[in-house]
C-alpha positions as CSV (number, residue, x, y, z in Angstrom):
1,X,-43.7,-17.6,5.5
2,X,-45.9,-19.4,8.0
3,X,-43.6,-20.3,11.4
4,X,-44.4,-22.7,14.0
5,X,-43.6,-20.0,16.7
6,X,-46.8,-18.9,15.2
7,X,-48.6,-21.7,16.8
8,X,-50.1,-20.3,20.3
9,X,-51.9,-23.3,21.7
10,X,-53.5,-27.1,20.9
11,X,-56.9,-26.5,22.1
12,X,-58.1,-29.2,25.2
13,X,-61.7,-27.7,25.6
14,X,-64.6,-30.5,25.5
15,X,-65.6,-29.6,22.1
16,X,-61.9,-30.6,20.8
17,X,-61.7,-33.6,23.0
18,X,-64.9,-34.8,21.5
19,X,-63.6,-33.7,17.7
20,X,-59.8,-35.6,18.5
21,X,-61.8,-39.1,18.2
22,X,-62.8,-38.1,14.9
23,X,-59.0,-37.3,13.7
24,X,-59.7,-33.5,14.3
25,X,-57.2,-31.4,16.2
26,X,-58.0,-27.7,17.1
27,X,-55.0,-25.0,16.7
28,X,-55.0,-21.7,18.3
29,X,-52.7,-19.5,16.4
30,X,-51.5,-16.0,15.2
31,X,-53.7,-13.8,13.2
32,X,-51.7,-14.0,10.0
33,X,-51.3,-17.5,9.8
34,X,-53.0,-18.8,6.7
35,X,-54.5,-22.5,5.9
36,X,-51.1,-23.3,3.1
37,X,-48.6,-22.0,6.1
38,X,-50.2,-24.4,8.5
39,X,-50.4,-27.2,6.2
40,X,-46.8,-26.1,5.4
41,X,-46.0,-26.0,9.1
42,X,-47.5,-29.8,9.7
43,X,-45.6,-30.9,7.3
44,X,-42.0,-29.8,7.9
45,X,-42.5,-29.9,11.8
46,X,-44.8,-33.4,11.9
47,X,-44.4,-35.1,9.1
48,X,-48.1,-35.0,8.5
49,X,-50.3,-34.0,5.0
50,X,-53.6,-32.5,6.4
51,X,-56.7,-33.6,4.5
52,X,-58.6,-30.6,5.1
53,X,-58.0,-27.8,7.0
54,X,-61.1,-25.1,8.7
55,X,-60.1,-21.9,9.5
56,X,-62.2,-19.0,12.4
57,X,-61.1,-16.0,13.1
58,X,-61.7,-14.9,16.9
59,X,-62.0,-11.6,18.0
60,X,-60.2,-10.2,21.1
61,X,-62.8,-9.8,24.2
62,X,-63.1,-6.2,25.3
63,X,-62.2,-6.3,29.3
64,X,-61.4,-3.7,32.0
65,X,-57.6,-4.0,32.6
66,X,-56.9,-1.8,36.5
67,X,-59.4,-0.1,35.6
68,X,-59.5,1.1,32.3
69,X,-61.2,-0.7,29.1
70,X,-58.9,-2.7,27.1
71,X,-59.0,-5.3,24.7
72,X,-57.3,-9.1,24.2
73,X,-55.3,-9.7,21.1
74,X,-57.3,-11.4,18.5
75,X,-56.1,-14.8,17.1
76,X,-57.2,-17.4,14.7
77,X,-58.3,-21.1,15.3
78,X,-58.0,-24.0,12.7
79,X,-59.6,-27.4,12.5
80,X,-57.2,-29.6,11.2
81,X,-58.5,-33.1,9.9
82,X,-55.3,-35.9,10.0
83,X,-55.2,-38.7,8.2
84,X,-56.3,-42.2,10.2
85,X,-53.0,-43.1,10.6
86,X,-51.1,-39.8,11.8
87,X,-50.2,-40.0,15.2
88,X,-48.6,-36.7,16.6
89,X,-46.6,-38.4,20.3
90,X,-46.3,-34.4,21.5
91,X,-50.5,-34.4,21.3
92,X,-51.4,-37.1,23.7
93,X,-54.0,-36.2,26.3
């Protein structure tokens, strides 16, 4: 069962700014969070039905970590469309 400790991040990159005029919010999260545990998650957390919900999975980059090659965890990121009249107060920018 999808968590909302599984939630790593609300993206604010350009893109996302651009996309949260439209009603789209992008979610960073864990790598076994599926689209129905998120949906499940907005629901029971925000009090909000998704209309659709986009899913990406993102690979960990491989970097050099003191010295010797390593690699960043790999997560997930979902586009979440919201109806016109959600509002989420905790997502204001």
């Amino acid at each position: 069962m999808a968590d909302i400790t599984d939630i790593k991040a609300i993206m604010y990159t350009e893109k996302s700014i651009e996309l949260q005029e439209e009603g789209i919010i992008v979610v960073q999260t864990t790598p076994r969070m599926t689209k129905n545990g998120l949906k499940e998650v907005f629901k029971e957390f925000f009090g909000i039905n998704p209309l659709r919900i986009n899913s990406l999975n993102v690979s960990g980059k491989k970097k050099m970590f003191r010295g010797r090659a390593g690699k960043r965890p790999d997560s997930k990121k979902f586009y979440v469309k919201l109806p016109e009249d959600a509002k989420i107060e905790s997502l204001a920018v």
